[in-house]
MIFIDREN-623083 format. One record per residue (C-alpha): x, y, z. Coordinates in steps of 0.05 Angstrom, whole numbers, padded with zeros to 5 digits, always signed. Layout:
XYZ/...
//
This chain:
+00774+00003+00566/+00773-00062+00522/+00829-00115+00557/+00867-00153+00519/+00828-00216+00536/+00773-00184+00490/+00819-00168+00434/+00832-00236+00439/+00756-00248+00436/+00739-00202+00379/+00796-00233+00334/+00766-00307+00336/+00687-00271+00318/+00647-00301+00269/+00649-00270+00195/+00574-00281+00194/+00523-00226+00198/+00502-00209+00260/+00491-00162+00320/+00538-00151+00359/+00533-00108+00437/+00573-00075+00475/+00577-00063+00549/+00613-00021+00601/+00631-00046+00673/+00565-00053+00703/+00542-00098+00646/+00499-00052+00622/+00489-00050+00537/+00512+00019+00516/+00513+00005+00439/+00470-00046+00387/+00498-00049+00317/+00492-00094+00261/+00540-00117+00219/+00556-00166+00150/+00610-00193+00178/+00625-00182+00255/+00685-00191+00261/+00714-00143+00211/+00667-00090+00238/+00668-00102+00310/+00754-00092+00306/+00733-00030+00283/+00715-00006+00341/+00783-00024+00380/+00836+00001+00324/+00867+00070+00336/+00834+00113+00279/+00847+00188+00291/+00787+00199+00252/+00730+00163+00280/+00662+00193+00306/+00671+00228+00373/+00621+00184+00394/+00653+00129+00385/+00705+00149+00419/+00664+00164+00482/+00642+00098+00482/+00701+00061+00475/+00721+00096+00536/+00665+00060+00570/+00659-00009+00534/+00694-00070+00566/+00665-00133+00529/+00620-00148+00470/+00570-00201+00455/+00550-00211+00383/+00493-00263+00359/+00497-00286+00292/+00441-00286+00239/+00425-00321+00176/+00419-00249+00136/+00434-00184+00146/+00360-00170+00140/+00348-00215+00208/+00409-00172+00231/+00363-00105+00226/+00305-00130+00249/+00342-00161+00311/+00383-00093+00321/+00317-00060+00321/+00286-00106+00369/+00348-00101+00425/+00356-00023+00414/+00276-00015+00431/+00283-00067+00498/+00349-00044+00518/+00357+00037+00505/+00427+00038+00485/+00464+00097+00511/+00502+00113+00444/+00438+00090+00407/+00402+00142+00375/+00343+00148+00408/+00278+00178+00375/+00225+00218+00415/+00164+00246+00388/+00157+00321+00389/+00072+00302+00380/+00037+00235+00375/-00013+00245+00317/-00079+00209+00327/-00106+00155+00281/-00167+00131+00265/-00164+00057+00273/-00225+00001+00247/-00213-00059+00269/-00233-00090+00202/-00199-00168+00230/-00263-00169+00274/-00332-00197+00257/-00359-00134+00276/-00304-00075+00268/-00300-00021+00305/-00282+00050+00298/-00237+00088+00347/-00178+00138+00357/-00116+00110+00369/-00044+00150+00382/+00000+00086+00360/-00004+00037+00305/+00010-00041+00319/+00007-00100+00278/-00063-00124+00297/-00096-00138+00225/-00134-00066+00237/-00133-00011+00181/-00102+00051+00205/-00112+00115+00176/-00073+00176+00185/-00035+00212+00222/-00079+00266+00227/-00056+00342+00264/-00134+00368+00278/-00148+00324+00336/-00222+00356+00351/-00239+00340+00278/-00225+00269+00290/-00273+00271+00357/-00325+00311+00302/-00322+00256+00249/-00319+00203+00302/-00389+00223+00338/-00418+00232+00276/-00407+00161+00255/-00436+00132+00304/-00495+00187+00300/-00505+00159+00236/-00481+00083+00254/-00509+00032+00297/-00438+00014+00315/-00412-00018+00368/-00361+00019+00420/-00353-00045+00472/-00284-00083+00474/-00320-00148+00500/-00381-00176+00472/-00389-00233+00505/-00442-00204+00547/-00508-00236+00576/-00563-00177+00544/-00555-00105+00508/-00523-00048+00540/-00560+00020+00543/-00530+00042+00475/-00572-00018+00443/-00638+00014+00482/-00618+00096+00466/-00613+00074+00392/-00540+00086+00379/-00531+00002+00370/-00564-00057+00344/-00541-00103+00391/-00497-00152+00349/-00462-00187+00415/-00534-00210+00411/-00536-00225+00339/-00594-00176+00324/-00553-00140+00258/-00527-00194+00208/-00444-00189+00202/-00457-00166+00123/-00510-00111+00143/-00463-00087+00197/-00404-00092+00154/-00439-00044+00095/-00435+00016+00158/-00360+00000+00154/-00351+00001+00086/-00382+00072+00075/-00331+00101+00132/-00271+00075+00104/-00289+00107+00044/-00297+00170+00081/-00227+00166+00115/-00199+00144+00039/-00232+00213+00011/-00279+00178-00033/-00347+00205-00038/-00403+00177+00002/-00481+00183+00014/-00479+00221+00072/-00446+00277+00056/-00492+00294+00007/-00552+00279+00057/-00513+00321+00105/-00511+00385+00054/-00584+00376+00035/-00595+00373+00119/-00555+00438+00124/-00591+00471+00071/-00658+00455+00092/-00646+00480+00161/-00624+00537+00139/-00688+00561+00091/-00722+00549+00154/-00684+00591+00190/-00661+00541+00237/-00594+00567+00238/-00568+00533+00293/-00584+00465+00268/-00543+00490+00205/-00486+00508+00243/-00480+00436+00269/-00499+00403+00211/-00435+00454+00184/-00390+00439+00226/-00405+00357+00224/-00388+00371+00139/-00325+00407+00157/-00291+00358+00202/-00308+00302+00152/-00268+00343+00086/-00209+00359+00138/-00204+00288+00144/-00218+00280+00069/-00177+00338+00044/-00108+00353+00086/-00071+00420+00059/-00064+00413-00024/-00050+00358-00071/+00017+00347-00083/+00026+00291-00123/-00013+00252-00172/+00015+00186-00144/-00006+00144-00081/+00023+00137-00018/+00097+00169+00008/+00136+00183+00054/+00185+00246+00064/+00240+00250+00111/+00270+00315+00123/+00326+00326+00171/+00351+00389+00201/+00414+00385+00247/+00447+00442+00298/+00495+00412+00339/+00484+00360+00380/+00406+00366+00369/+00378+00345+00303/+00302+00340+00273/+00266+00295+00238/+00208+00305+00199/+00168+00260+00165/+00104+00283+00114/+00047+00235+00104/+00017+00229+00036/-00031+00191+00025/-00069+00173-00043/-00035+00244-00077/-00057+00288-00014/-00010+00311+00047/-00043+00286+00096/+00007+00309+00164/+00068+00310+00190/+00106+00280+00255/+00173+00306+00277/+00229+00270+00326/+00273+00300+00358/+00341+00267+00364/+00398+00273+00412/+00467+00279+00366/+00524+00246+00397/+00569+00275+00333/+00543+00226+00279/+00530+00264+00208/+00459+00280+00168/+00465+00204+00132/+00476+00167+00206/+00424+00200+00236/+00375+00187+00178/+00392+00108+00169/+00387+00095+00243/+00320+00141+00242/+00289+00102+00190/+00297+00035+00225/+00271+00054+00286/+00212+00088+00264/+00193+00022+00208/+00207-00011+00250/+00153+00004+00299/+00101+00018+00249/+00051-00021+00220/+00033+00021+00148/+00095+00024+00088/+00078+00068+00028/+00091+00051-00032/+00148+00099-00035/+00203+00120+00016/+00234+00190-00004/+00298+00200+00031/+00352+00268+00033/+00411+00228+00033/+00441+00166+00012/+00463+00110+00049/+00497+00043+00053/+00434+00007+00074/+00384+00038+00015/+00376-00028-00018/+00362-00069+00049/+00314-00025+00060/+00280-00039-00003/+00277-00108+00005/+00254-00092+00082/+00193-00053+00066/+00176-00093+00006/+00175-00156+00060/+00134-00119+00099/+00083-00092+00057/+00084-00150+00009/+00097-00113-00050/+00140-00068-00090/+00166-00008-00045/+00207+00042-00074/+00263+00079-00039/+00300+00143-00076/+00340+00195-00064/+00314+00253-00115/+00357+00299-00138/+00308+00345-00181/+00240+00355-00191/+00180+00358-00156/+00210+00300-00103/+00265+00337-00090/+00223+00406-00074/+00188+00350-00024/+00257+00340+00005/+00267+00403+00015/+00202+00430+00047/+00213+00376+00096/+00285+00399+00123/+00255+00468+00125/+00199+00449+00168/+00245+00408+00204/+00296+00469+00220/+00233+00511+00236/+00222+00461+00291/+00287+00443+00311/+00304+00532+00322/+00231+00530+00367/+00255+00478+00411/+00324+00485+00413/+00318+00535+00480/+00277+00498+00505/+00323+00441+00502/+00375+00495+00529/+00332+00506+00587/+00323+00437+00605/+00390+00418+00597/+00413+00479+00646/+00363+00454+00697/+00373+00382+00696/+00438+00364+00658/+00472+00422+00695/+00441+00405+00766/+00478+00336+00757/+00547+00354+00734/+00548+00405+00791/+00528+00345+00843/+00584+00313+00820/+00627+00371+00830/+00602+00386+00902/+00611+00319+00924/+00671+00302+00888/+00638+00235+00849/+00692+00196+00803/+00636+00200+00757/+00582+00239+00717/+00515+00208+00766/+00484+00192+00702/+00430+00146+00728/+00412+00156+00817/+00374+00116+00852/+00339+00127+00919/+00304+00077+00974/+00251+00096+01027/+00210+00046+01073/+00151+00062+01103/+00108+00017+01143/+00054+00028+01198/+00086+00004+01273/+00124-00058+01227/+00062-00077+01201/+00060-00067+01120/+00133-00057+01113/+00143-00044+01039/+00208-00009+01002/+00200+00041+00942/+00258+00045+00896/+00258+00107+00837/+00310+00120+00787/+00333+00185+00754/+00378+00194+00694/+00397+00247+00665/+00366+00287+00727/+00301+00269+00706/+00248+00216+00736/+00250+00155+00701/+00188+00122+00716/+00190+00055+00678/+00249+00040+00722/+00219+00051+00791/+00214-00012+00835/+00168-00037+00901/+00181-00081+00947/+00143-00107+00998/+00189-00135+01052/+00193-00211+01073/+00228-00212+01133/+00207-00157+01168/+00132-00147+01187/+00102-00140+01252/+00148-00100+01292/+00195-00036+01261/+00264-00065+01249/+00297-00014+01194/+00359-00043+01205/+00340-00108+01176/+00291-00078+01127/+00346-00045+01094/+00392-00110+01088/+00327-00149+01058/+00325-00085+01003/+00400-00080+00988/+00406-00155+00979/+00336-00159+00933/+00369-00102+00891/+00439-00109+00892/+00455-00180+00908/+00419-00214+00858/+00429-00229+00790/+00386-00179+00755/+00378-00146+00697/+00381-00080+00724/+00432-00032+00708/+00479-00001+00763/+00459+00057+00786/+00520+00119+00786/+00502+00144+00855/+00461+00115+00911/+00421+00166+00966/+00392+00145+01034/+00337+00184+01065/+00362+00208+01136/+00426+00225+01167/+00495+00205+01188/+00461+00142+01227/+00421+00118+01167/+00489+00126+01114/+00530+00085+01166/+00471+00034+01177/+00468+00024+01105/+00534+00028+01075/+00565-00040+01108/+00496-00077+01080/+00508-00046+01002/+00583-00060+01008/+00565-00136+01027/+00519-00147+00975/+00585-00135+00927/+00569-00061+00905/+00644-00041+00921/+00653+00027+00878/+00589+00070+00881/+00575+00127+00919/+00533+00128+00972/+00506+00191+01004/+00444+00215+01053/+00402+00265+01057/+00378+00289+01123/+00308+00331+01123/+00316+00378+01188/+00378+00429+01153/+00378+00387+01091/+00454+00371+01102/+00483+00319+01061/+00525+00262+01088/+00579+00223+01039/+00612+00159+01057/+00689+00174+01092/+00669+00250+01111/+00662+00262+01181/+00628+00335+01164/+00564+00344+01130/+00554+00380+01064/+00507+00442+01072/+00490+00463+01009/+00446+00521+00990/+00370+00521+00992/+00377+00554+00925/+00416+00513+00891/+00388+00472+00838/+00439+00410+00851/+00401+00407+00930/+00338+00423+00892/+00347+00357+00850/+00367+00316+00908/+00302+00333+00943/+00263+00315+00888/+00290+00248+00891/+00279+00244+00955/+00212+00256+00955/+00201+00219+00904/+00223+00154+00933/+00178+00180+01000/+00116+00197+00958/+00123+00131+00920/+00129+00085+00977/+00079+00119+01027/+00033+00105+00967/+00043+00036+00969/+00039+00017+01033/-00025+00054+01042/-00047+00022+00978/-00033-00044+01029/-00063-00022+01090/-00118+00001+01065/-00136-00075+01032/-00110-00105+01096/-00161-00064+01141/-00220-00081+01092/-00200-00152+01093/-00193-00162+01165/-00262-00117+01175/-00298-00174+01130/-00268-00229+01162/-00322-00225+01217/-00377-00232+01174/-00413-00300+01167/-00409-00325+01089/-00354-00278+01065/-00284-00317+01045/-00229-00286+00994/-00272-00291+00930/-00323-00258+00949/-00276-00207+00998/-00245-00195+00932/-00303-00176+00891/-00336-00137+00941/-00262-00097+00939/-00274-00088+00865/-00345-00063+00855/-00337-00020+00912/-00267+00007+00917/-00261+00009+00992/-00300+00007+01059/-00346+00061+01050/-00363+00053+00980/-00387-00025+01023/-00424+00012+01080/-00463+00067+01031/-00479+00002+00987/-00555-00022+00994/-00578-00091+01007/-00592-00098+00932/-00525-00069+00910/-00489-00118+00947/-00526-00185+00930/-00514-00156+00850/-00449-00167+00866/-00410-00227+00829/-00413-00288+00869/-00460-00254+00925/-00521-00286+00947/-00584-00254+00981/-00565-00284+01047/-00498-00259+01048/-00512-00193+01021/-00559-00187+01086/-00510-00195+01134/-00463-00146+01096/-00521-00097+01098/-00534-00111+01173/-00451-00104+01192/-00456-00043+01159/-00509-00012+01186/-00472-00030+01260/-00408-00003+01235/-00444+00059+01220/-00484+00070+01285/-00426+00046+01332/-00366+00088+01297/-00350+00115+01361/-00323+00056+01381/-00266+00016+01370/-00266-00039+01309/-00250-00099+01350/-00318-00076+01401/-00349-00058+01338/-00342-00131+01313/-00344-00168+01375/-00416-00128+01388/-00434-00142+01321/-00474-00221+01326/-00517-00187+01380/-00529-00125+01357/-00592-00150+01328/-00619-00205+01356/
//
């Protein structure tokens, strides 16, 4: 709940515009918003109004202190809110996620020699970017048939000492070499974007008259390729029906059912519906125009393409910001309506249709989902009697090999589900050599919870193991300052649970999905570390096995690691392979060979015999 010292704060704000950020009690940033003048919007949030959203009410439950940071215009103000609310994930932030990521087809026309590729996200690179398109195999179609047709270049890097093999099959001219002049090379280019803008081109009339000819010789199954290469290029060419007469727009449809809601945006491009992506949006009580003006500056704000027109279901406060937003970003004239009537408007419409189609298709699955997740972690909190909803749980495991490789995995869950981006490894500094988990575990909780980060607190923390390991580790969290969250164990032989001040165990049933979620945590965390510190081990042995050759030191330790992946990829390596290596010389490479060769005919023995037999093994 907001104290009074932050009334006090909010009443000397700025009348700037600005964005402005509120936080609960672990500092974390539950809400972004922008505002014309923050302080008159900001007190908003704090007066009594019987009316207001009920998400904002659930928030102001949670908020304790705001930030704001002034801007220069309330057009810096959305571009910043858009900015923090990507980095940050607000909780009361409408959050888009994409039911499908359309591919594109991106050329890279800033380069001296463009390429030609399939991308699933647009950035601002300089590249032309067309699409989205829903037939994924007729982009792969269209895509092998350039470059059948093509010399054109698929490398990233061309800075390269002699052609690669596509230069010698055919399928290149070599122009990292300089063998195809830049304006030759760039006519291939020009003839595929005109392909991917629908305009008429050379080869698909040299393709028909190909197809044709096959076919009067009764080569029918060179026809049927030659058929199919002419149908993936018109899907690209020709998506569904033309719709309009005029260039490029966008349609946003929503469709809303609760506390779900979809959003559907159609693609056309130069008169022609191109495709279609949908969000899917979780409501927290905001109405149809909310959800639409927060939609819309997420998803501009994270593209790289404007059209020329923006046609939108409902009206809203920000229409003419967005006008001069687009326009700014597309460097001219963008238009942004609202149509009532007309062919727009039975745009509109189509789009909340298809939008409500989708949104009834996934709506039980959302149900089921929910029910397995959401409901496995409001009964946890019921079973152990948490003060709070364990929105976001973290777990910590250590593995290590006799103390040697001692590393720390931390993963996060929210919602019940693995959040991956959030997951953390440590490898431990004071403990290596001998097993101390004692100490390992005070080196972890201090790393995590001691320090200044900017990591959010978690709403429940679980140990792997028992009674021993919860009372081992609850004095170190405690110290480190984390004074109100749960703590709780899970031991593996009866999977009983052990929470902090209980003397008796929770047994919960094998069946239950809120045990079934804190064993996938638990694994998790297991799974995650055991992979690093193999990951570790595995290096260390290969390093310390090389160490006894003559000639080898850390460069060349380290590129022999990376052409060869591990130890045996080093022994099945010949003489040849090895001195190809980066930085390997023909002496070297023969004493590799030669340890390898002893490693393999002496395996029966230990390594330290091995390589103590090794100088004489020979001679």
């Amino acid at each position: 709940m907001v104290t009074e010292e932050v009334l006090e704060k909010i009443s000397h704000l700025p009348t700037t515009p600005g964005v402005y950020l509120w936080r609960d009690q672990y500092k974390r940033i539950i809400y972004v918003g922008k505002a014309i003048n923050l302080r008159n919007r900001v007190r908003s949030y704090v007066r009594n109004d019987i009316n207001r959203a009920p998400k904002v009410t659930a928030m102001m439950r949670r908020a304790v202190d705001v930030e704001v940071i002034q801007t220069k215009t309330e057009m810096e103000a959305l571009i910043l809110e858009n900015t923090l609310i990507k980095e940050h994930h607000p909780k009361y932030n409408i959050m888009l996620r994409d039911d499908k990521t359309y591919p594109y087809v991106k050329v890279t026309v800033q380069e001296e020699y463009p390429r030609v590729l399939m991308v699933r996200r647009m950035v601002r690179d300089g590249a032309k970017y067309f699409g989205p398109f829903t037939d994924v195999t007729a982009v792969h179609q269209t895509l092998k048939l350039f470059r059948r047709h093509f010399p054109l270049r698929t490398c990233s890097n061309m800075n390269v000492p002699r052609p690669c093999l596509q230069y010698h099959l055919g399928y290149c001219e070599a122009p990292c070499q300089g063998l195809v002049s830049p304006e030759k090379y760039r006519s291939y280019i020009d003839q595929i974007v005109q392909v991917l803008e629908g305009k008429p081109i050379p080869l698909l009339g040299e393709l028909k008259q190909q197809m044709e000819a096959a076919a009067e010789e009764l080569d029918f199954e060179k026809a049927a390729q030659l058929r199919d290469q002419l149908q993936a290029l018109e899907k690209l060419r020709e998506k569904q029906r033309m719709v309009t007469q005029r260039g490029d727009i966008d349609v946003v449809g929503i469709a809303m059912e609760g506390l779900m809601a979809c959003v559907q945006v159609f693609f056309i491009r130069s008169g022609r519906m191109l495709g279609r992506e949908n969000f899917f949006i979780k409501n927290e009580g905001d109405d149809a125009a909310t959800v639409m003006t927060e939609f819309i500056k997420q998803y501009y704000g994270g593209t790289t393409f404007v059209p020329k027109e923006v046609l939108l279901p409902y009206e809203t406060e920000e229409r003419e910001l967005f006008v001069e937003w687009f326009t700014e970003m597309k460097g001219q004239n963008v238009e942004v309506s609202v149509p009532q009537r007309g062919y727009k408007h039975d745009l509109i419409k189509m789009a909340a249709e298809n939008a409500q189609n989708f949104l009834e298709e996934r709506r039980r699955q959302w149900q089921y989902d929910l029910d397995k997740s959401g409901g496995a972690v409001k009964k946890l909190a019921e079973v152990l009697d948490l003060p709070r909803l364990p929105e976001r749980m973290e777990c910590i495991d250590i593995s290590h090999t006799q103390g040697s490789e001692t590393v720390a995995s931390m993963v996060v869950f929210e919602d019940g589900k693995p959040a991956k981006k959030e997951y953390r490894r440590f490898k431990l500094k004071t403990v290596q050599g001998k097993p101390d988990d004692f100490k390992s575990m005070a080196e972890i909780m201090e790393r995590r919870y001691g320090n200044e980060t900017d990591w959010p607190m978690p709403d429940l923390i679980i140990i792997d193991g028992g009674k021993g390991q919860l009372n081992a580790a609850l004095p170190l969290i405690r110290a480190v300052g984390v004074t109100d969250v749960p703590v709780i164990s899970l031991a593996k032989r009866i999977e009983e649970v052990f929470v902090e001040g209980q003397s008796e165990s929770i047994i919960l049933s094998h069946h239950s999905p809120e045990l079934q979620l804190l064993q996938q945590i638990r694994d998790e965390a297991h799974r995650f570390a055991i992979t690093y510190h193999r990951k570790l081990r595995g290096k260390r042995n290969l390093e310390s096995i090389l160490d006894h050759i003559e000639g080898i030191g850390p460069k060349r330790r380290k590129a022999l690691w990376q052409a060869f992946g591990n130890l045996e990829g080093i022994k099945a390596a010949t003489e040849e392979e090895l001195a190809a290596v980066p930085g390997m010389n023909q002496k070297t490479a023969a004493e590799v060979y030669r340890f390898s060769v002893c490693l393999k005919m002496k395996s029966v023995l230990p390594l330290k015999e091995t390589a103590s037999s090794y100088s004489g093994f020979y001679k």
